[in-house]
LOTORTI-352171 format. One line per field, with one value per residue (C-alpha): residue number from 1; residue in one letter; x, z, y. Coordinates in nm, 2 decimals, always signed. Each point is the difference from the previous one (the first is absolute). Layout:
% LOTORTI-352171
nr = NUM  ... $
rest = A  ... $
xx = X  ... $
zz = Z  ... $
yy = Y  ... $
% end
This chain:
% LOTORTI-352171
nr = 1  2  3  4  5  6  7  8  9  10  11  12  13  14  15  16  17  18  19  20  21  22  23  24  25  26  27  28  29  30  31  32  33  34  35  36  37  38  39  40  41  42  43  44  45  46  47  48  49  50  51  52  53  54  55  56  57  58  59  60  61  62  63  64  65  66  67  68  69  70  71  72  73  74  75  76  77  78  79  80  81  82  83  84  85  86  87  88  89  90  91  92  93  94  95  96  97  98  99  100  101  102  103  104  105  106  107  108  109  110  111  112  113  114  115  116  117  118  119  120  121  122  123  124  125  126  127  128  129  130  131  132  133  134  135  136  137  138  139  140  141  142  143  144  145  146  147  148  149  150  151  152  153  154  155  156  157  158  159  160  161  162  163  164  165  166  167  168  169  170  171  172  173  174  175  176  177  178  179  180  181  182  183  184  185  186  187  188  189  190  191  192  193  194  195  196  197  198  199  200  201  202  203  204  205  206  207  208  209  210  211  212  213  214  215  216  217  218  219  220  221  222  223  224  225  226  227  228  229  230  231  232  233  234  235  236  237  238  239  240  241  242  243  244  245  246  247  248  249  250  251  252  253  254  255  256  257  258  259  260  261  262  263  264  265  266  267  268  269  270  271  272  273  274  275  276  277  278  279  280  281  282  283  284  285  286  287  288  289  290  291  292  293  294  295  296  297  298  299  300  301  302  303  304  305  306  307  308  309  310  311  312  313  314  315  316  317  318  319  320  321  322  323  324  325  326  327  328  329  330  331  332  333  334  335  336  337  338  339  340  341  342  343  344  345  346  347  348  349  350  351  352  353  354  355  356  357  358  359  360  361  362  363  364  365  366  367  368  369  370  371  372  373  374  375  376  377  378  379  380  381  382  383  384  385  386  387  388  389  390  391  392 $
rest = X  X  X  X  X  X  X  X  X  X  X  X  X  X  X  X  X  X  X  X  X  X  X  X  X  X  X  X  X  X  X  X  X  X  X  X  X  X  X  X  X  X  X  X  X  X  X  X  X  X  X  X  X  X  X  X  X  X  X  X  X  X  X  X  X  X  X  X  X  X  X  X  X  X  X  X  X  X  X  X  X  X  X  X  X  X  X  X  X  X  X  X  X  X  X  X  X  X  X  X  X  X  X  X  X  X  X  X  X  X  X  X  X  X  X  X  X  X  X  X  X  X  X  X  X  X  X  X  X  X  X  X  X  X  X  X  X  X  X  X  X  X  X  X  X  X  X  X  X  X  X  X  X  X  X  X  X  X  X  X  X  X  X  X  X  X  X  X  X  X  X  X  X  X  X  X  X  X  X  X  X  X  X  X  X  X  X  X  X  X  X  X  X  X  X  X  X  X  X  X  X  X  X  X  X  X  X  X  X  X  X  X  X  X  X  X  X  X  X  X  X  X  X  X  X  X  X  X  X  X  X  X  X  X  X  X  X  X  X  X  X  X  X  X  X  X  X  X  X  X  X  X  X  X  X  X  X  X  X  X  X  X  X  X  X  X  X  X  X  X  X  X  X  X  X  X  X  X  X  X  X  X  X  X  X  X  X  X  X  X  X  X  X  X  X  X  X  X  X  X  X  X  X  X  X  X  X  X  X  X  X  X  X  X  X  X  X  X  X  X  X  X  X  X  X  X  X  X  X  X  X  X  X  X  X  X  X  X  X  X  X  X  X  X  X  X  X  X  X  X  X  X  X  X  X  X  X  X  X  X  X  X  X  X  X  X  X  X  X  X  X  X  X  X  X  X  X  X  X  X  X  X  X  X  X  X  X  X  X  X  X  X $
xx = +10.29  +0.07  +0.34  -0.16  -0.15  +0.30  +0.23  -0.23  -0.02  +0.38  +0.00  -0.18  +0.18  +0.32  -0.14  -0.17  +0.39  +0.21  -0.22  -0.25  +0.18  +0.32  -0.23  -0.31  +0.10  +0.13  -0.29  -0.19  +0.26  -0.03  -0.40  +0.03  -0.14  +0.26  -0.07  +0.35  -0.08  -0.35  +0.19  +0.22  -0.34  -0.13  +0.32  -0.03  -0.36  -0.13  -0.27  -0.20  -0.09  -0.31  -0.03  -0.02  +0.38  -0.14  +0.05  +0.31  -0.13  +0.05  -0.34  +0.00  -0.32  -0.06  +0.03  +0.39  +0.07  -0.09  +0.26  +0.25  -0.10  +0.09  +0.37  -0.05  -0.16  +0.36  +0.15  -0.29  -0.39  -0.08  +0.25  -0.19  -0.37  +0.09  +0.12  -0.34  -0.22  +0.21  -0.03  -0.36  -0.04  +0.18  -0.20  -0.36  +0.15  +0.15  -0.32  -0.28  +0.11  -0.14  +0.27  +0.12  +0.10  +0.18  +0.21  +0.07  +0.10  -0.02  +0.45  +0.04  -0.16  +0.14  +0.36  -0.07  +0.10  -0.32  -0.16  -0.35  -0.21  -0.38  -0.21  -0.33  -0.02  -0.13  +0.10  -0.35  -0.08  +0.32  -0.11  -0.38  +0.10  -0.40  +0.03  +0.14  +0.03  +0.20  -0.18  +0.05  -0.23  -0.01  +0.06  -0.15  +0.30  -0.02  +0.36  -0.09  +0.05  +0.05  -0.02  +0.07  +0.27  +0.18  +0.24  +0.21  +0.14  +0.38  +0.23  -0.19  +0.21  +0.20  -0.18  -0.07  -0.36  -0.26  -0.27  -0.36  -0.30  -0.31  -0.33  -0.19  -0.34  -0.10  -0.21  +0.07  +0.20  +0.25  -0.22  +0.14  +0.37  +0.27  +0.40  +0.24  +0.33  +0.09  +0.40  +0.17  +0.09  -0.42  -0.09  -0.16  +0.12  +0.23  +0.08  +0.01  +0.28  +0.19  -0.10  +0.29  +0.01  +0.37  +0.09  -0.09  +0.00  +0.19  -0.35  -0.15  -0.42  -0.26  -0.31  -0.08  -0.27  -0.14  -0.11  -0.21  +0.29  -0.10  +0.12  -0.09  -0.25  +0.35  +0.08  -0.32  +0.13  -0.34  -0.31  -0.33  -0.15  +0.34  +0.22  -0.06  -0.03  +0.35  +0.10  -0.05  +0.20  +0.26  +0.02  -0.05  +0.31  +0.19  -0.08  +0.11  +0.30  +0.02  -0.01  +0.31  +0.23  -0.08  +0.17  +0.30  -0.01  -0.06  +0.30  +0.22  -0.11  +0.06  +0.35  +0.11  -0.11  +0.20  +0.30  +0.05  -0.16  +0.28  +0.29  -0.13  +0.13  -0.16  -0.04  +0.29  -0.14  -0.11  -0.39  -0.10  +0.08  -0.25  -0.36  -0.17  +0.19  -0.10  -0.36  -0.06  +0.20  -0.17  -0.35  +0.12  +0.10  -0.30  -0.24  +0.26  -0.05  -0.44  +0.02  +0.21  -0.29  -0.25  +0.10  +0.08  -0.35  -0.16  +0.21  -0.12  -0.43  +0.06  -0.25  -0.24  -0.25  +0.19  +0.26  -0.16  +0.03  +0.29  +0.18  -0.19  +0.17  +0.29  -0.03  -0.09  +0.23  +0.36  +0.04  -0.11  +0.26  +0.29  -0.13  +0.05  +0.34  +0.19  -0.10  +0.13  +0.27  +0.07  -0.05  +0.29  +0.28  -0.13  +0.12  +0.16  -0.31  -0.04  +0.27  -0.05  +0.35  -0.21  -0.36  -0.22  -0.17  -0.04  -0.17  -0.22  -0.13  -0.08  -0.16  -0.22  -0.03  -0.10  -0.28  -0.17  +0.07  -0.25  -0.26  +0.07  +0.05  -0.35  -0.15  +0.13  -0.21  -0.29  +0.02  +0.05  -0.26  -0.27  +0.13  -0.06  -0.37  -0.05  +0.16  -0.23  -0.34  +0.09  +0.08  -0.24  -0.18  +0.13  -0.24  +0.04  -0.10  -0.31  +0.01  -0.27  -0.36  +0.17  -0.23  +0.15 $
zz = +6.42  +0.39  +0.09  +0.29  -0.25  -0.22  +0.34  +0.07  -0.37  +0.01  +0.29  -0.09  -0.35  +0.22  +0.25  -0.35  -0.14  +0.32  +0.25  -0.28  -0.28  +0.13  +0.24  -0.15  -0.14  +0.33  +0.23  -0.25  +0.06  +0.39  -0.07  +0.29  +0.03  -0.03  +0.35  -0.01  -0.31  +0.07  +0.33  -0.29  -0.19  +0.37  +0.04  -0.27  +0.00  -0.21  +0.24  +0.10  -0.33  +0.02  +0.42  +0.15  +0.08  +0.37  -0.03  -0.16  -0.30  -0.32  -0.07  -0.34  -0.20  -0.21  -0.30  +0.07  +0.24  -0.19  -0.27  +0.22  -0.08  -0.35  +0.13  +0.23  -0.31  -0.16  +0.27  +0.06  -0.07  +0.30  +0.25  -0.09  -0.02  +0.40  +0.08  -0.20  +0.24  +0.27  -0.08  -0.05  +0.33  +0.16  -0.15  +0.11  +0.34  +0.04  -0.16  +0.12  +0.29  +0.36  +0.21  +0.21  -0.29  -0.15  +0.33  +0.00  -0.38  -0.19  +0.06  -0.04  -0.32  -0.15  +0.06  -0.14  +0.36  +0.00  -0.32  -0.10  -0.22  -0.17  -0.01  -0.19  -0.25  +0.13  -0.13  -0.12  -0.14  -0.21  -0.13  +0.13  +0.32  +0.12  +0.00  +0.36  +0.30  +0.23  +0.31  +0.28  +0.32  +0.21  +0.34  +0.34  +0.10  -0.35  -0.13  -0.34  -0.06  -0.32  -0.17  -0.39  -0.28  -0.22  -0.32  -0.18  +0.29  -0.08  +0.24  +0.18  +0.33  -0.11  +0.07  +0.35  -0.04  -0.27  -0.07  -0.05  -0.15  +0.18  +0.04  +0.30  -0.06  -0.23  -0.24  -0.39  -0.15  +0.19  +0.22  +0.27  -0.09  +0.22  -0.02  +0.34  +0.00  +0.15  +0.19  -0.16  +0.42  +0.06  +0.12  -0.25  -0.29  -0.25  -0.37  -0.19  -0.23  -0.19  -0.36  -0.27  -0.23  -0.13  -0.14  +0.28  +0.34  +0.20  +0.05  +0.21  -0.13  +0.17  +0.16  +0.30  +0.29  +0.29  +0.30  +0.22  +0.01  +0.22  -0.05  +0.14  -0.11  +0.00  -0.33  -0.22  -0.32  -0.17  +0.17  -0.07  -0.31  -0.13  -0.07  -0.37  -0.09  +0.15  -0.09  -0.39  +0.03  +0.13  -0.31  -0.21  +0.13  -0.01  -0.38  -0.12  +0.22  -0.18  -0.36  +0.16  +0.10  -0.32  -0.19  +0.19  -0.11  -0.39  +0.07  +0.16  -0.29  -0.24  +0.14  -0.02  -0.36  -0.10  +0.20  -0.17  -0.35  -0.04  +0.02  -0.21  -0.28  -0.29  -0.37  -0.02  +0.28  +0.34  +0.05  +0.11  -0.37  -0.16  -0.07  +0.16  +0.32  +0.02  -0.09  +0.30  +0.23  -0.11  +0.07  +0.35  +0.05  -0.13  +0.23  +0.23  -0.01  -0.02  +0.32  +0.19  -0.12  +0.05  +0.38  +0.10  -0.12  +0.17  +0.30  -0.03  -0.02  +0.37  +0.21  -0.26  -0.18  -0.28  +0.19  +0.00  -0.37  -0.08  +0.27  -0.23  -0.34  +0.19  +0.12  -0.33  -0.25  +0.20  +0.14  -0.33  -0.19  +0.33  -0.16  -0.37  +0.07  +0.22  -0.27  -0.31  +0.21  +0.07  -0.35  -0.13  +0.20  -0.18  +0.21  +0.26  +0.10  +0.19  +0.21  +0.35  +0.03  -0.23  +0.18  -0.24  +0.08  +0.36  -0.17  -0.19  +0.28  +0.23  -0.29  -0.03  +0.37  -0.02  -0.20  +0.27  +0.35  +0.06  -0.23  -0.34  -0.31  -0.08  +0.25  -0.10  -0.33  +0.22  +0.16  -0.33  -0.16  +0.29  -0.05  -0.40  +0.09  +0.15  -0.24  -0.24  +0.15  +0.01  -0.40  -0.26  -0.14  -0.37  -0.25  +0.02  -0.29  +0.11  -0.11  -0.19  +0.11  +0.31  +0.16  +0.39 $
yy = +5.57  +0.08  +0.00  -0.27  -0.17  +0.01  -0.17  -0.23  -0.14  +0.02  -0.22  -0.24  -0.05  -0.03  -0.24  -0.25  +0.04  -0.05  -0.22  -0.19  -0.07  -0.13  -0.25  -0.08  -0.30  -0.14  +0.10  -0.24  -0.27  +0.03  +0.10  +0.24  +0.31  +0.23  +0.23  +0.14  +0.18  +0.11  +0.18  +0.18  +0.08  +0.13  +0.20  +0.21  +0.04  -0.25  -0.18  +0.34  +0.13  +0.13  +0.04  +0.33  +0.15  +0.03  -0.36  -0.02  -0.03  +0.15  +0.20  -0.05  -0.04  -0.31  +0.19  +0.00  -0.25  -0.28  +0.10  -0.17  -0.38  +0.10  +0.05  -0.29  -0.23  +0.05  -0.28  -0.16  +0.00  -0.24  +0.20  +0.33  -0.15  -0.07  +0.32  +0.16  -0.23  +0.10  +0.35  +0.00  -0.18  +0.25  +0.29  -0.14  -0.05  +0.37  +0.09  -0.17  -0.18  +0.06  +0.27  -0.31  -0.19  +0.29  +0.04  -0.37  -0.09  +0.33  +0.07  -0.35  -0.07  +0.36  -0.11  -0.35  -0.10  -0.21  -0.14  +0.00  -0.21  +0.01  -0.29  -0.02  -0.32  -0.35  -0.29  -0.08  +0.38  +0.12  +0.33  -0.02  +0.19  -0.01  -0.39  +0.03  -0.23  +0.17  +0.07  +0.26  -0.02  +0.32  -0.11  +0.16  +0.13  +0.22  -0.27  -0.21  -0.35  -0.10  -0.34  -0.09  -0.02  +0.24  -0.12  +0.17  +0.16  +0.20  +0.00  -0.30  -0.11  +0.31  +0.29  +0.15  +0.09  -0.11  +0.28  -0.26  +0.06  -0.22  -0.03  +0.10  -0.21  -0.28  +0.23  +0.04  +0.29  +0.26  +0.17  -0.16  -0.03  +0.18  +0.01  -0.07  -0.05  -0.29  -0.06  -0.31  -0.07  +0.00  -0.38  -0.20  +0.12  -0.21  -0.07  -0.29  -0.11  +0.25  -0.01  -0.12  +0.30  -0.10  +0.39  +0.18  -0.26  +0.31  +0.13  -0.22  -0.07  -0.28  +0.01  +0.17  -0.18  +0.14  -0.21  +0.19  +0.28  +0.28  +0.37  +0.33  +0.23  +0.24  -0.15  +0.05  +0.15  +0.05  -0.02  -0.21  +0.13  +0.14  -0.32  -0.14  +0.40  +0.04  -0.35  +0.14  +0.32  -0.19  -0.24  +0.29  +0.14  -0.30  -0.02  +0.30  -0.07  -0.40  +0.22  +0.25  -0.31  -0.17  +0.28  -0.02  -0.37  +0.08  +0.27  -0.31  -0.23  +0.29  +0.07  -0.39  -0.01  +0.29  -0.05  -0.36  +0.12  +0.26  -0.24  -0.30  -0.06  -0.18  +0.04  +0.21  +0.26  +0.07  -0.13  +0.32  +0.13  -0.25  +0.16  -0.29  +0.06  +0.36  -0.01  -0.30  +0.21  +0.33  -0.18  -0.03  +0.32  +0.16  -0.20  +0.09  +0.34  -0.02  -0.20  +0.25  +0.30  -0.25  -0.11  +0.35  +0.15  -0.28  +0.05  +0.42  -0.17  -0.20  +0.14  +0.12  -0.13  -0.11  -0.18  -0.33  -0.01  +0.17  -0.26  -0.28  +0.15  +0.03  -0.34  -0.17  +0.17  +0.02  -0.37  -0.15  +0.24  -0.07  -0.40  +0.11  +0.18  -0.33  -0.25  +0.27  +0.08  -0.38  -0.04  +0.24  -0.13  -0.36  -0.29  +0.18  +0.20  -0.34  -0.01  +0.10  +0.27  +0.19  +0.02  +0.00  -0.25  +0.09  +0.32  -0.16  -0.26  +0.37  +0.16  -0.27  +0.02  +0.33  -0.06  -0.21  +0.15  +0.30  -0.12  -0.13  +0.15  -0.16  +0.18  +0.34  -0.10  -0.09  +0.36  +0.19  -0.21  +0.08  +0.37  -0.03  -0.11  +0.35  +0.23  -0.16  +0.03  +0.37  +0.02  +0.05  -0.36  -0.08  -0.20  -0.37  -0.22  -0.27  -0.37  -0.12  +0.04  +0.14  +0.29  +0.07 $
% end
């Protein structure tokens, strides 16, 4: 490990232990965003992860950057899903973002000064992202104006800038699909209601709509052609970086269940002396330990042609083990796994959270399923026994 890398993981251990964990519980009580601390996150580098250090950002590839939502994940999985959209926002702007826009937001958004914020799902489409009704029209002048509605939208009212994938025309597929970011200050754009998501209402969620909002060719992101194909990276990344916070959950969950399982007493000893005790906390620790080698080598296959895949695996095992791990750990501290001073089951409503957002655990199956169909046209054909009179 990079002594940079090493600092940054540091800080971001320090920042879930000394910013997160102490207020987590009362940003859900006020359900406010909690912008003081994702300034503390900017301060010591958390919001640039992945942005060029020209920016002020970090430079670091996603192979390591994305370790630091595992830190984050052991304060909060919500808190550190935002600052992995954030991130990933901020590396497709530094990246792939027009030289004006870089001048304008690149700084901002490295420092966390300015927050940013991908929206793809429509409330009519959930995970079918070619099902799309959001429409840009290129104007004379060269400026888009875009119509339509987004849900599932993080950081919604929050956020300072909202990277948007649209359509261009009203033909099928993604041929015609671009991203822009669009300014939350731009006219004609608003949200709806906040959703009521009672374990993590500090990070604000709803549904985005656009009225006829106008922005300037300055802020296309992706081009015409390039947007569901960039759209898909992004959620790749944002999988694999779902699967590393969800292991600083299973670590939190782990930690809870230990530190209260050690001091117990019943049957004459201390819970964490009975067999039973150990071999559901050992479970735990073992998927524990798969997820973090299974994250990470997905994290290493971003950008290659086994990254869509190895994000699925990532994707389907981790959250549904962070699920498995909250509900033993729950389990072991018996009734008082249900009291809130304990927050267990604030970790077990995010893991199932994280399960959803990004594409569901179901479709991670869907993706290694498609990818099973290949490997096996390319293996030899085995005998199969024919019914009865059957002769094709």
């Amino acid at each position: 490990m990079s002594d940079k890398l090493a600092t940054i993981l540091q800080a971001a251990r320090d920042h879930a232990e000394q910013v997160i964990l102490p207020n987590v519980d009362a940003w859900n009580a006020t359900k406010t965003w909690p912008r003081d601390a994702s300034d503390k996150a900017g301060a010591v580098g958390l919001t640039g992860l992945y942005a060029p250090e020209e920016f002020g950002g970090q430079g670091l590839p996603l192979s390591e950057g994305i370790q630091v939502y595992e830190q984050l994940g052991l304060g909060d999985g919500a808190y550190a899903f935002a600052l992995s959209m954030h991130n990933i926002c901020t590396f497709a702007g530094c990246g792939y973002g027009t030289d004006a826009f870089k001048e304008k937001w690149a700084r901002d958004l490295t420092s966390g000064r300015k927050l940013a914020n991908f929206a793809l799902t429509e409330p009519q489409s959930g995970s079918d992202a070619t099902n799309m009704y959001s429409r840009a029209v290129i104007n004379d002048d060269g400026t888009w104006t875009i119509s339509g509605a987004k849900a599932w939208v993080s950081l919604a009212t929050e956020a300072d800038i909202y990277f948007t994938v649209v359509k261009t025309s009203n033909e099928p597929g993604h041929q015609d699909m671009a991203m822009i970011a669009i300014p939350a200050d731009a006219p004609g754009l608003s949200f709806g209601p906040l959703y009521d998501t009672p374990s993590y209402n500090f990070l604000p969620l709803a549904e985005m709509y656009m009225d006829k909002v106008v922005v300037s060719d300055d802020n296309i992101i992706l081009p015409i052609g390039q947007g569901l194909q960039g759209s898909l990276m992004a959620i790749d990344i944002a999988r694999v970086s779902i699967a590393s916070g969800c292991c600083g959950l299973m670590q939190a969950a782990l930690d809870t269940a230990l530190s209260y399982s050690k001091n117990r007493k019943m049957f004459g000893g201390k819970n964490l002396d009975l067999d039973g005790i150990q071999w559901m906390l050992g479970e735990v620790a073992t998927d524990l330990e798969a997820s973090k080698l299974l994250y990470r080598k997905a994290a290493e296959a971003l950008g290659t042609p086994e990254g869509p895949l190895m994000a699925a695996h990532a994707k389907r095992f981790v959250p549904d083990a962070a699920v498995k791990a909250a509900n033993t750990c729950t389990q072991v501290l018996g009734g008082m796994g249900l009291l809130q001073p304990y927050g267990l089951d604030r970790l077990s409503r995010l893991a199932q959270m994280l399960r959803i957002v990004d594409g569901t655990t179901e479709i991670s199956r869907v993706v290694i399923g498609r990818a099973l169909q290949k490997r096996a046209a390319t293996l030899p054909d085995l005998p199969v026994p024919k019914g009865f009179g059957e002769t094709g």
